[in-house]
C-alpha positions as CSV (number, residue, x, y, z in Angstrom):
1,X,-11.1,-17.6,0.1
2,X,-8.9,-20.8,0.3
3,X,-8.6,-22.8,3.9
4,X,-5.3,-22.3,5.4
5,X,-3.4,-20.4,3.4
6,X,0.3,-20.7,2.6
7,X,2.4,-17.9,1.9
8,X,5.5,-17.7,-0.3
9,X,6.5,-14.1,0.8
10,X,6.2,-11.2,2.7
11,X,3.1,-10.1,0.2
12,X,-0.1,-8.7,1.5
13,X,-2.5,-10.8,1.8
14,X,-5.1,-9.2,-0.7
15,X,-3.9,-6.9,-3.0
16,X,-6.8,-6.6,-5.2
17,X,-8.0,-3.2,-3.6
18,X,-6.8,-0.8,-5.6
19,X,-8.8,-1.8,-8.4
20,X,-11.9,-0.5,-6.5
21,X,-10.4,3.0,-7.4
22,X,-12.9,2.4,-10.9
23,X,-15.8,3.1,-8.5
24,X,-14.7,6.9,-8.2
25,X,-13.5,7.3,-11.9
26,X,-17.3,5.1,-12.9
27,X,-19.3,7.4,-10.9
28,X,-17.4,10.7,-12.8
29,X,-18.3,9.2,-16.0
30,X,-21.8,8.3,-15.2
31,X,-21.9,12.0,-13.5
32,X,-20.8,13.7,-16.7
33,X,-22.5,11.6,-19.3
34,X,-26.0,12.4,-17.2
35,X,-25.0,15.5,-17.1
36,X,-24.8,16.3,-21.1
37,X,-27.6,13.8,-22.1
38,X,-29.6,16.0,-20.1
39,X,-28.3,19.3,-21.7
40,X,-27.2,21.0,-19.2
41,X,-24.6,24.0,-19.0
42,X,-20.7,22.7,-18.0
43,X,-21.1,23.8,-14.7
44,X,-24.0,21.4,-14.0
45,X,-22.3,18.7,-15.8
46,X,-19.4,19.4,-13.4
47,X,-21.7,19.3,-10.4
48,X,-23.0,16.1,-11.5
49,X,-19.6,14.7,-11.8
50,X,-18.7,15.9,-8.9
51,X,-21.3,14.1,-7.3
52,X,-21.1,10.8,-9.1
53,X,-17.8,10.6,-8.4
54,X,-18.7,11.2,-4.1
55,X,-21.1,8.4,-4.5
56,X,-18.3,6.0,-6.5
57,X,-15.8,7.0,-3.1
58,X,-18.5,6.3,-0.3
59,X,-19.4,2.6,-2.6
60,X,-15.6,2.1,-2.1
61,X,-15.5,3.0,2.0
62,X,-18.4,0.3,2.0
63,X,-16.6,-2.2,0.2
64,X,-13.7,-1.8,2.0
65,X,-15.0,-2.0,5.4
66,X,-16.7,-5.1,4.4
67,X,-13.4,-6.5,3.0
68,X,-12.0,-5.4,6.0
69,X,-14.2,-7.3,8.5
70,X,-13.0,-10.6,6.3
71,X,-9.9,-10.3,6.9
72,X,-10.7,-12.2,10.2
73,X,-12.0,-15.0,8.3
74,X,-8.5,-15.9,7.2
75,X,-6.6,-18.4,8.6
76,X,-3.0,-19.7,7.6
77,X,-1.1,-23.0,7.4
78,X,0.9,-24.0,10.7
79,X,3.1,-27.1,10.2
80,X,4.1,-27.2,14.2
81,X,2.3,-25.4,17.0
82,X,5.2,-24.4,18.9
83,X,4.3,-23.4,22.2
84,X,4.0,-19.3,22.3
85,X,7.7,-18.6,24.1
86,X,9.7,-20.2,21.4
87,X,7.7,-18.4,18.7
88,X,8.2,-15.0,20.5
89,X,12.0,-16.4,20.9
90,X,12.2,-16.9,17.0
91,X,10.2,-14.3,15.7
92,X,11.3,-11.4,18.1
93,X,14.1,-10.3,15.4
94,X,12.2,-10.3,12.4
95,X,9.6,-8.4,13.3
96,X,11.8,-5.6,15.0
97,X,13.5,-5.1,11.4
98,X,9.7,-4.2,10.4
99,X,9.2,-2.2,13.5
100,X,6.9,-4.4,15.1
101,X,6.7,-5.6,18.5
102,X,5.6,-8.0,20.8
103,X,3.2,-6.5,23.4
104,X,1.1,-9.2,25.1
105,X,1.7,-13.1,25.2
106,X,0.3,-15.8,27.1
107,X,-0.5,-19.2,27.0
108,X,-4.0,-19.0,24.1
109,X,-2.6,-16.1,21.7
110,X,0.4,-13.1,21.3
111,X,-0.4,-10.0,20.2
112,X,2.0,-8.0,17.8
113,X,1.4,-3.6,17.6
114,X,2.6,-1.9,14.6
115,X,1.5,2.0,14.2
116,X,-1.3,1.7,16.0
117,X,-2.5,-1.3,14.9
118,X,-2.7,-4.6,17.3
119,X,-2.5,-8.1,16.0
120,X,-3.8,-11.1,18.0
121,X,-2.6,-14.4,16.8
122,X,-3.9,-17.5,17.9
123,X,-3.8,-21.3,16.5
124,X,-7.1,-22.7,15.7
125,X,-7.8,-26.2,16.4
126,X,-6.8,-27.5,13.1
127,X,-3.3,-27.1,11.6
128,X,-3.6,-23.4,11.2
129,X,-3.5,-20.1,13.0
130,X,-5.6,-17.0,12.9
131,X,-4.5,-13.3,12.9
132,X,-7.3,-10.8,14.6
133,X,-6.7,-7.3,14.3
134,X,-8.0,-4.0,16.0
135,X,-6.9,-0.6,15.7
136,X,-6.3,2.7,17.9
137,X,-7.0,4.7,14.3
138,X,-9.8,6.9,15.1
139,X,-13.2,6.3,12.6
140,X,-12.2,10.1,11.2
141,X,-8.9,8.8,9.7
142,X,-10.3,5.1,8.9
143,X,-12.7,7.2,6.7
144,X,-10.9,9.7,5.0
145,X,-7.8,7.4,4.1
146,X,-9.7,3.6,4.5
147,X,-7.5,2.5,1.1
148,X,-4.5,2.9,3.6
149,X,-5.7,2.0,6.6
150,X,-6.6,-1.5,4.9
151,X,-3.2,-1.6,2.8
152,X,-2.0,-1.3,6.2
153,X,-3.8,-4.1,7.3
154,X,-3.3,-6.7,4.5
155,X,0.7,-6.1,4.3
156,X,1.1,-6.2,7.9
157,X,-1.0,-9.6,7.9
158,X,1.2,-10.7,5.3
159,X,4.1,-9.7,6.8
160,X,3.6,-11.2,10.7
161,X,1.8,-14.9,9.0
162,X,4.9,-15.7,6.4
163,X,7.4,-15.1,9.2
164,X,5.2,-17.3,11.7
165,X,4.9,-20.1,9.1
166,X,8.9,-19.9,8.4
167,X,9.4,-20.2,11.8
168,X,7.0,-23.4,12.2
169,X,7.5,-24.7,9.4
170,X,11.7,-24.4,10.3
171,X,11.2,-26.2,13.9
172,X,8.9,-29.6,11.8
């Protein structure tokens, strides 16, 4: 992961988790080939699958929680720490376009909600900023749909740092 990062648009900021969708296809595979190398009828084979393809969906939900617990680790380029009223001032109209508010601010951090979903930025004591997040989401939904939940995540992320580094980057 690179130190203070510096976006160029609204982009999430890790896209790469689709790709873990291989896991459940992988563990089909590996259900189906055990399955016929071990001769057995095409209901077992399909049983097998089944299963292999379960064990490729709960490797995912790990990885994705993990990945998800990084996403704290990131923290992104500020040119000018603007003190936090002038940032809610600028940034107040761009994120109600996205349907995002500002719900808490004080003199350390802000905090931003969008669909259940709170965002606590803070600047670090470098040139940079970090974006916290925590979630009303209840486990249940976080486990049946964690690809979305963490989609979610990422774009928002995206979304709230490129329009905070515009906005200091504007006012250097």
């Amino acid at each position: 992961m690179n130190k203070n990062v510096v976006l160029q648009s609204m982009q999430p900021i890790d896209a790469e988790h689709r790709r873990l969708n291989i896991l459940c296809f992988t563990g089909f595979a590996l259900g189906c080939f055990i399955g016929i190398f071990l001769k057995h009828p095409l209901l077992l084979i399909l049983i097998y699958s089944l299963l292999g393809m379960g064990m490729g969906w709960i490797f995912k939900i790990k990885l994705l929680k993990s990945r998800a617990s990084h996403l704290r680790e990131y923290t992104f380029s500020c040119d000018n720490k603007l003190p936090y009223p002038n940032i809610i001032d600028s940034i107040t109209p761009s994120l109600e376009r996205m349907n995002m508010e500002i719900v808490a601010a004080n003199n350390k951090s802000l905090t931003i909600a969008h669909d259940d979903k709170y965002y606590n930025i803070a600047y670090n004591k470098d040139d940079s900023f970090s974006i916290n997040c925590s979630t009303d989401k209840s486990k249940v939904v976080s486990i049946i749909n964690p690809d979305g939940l963490y989609q979610d995540l990422t774009v928002d992320m995206g979304i709230i740092a490129y329009i905070i580094q515009n906005v200091t980057k504007q006012s250097a």
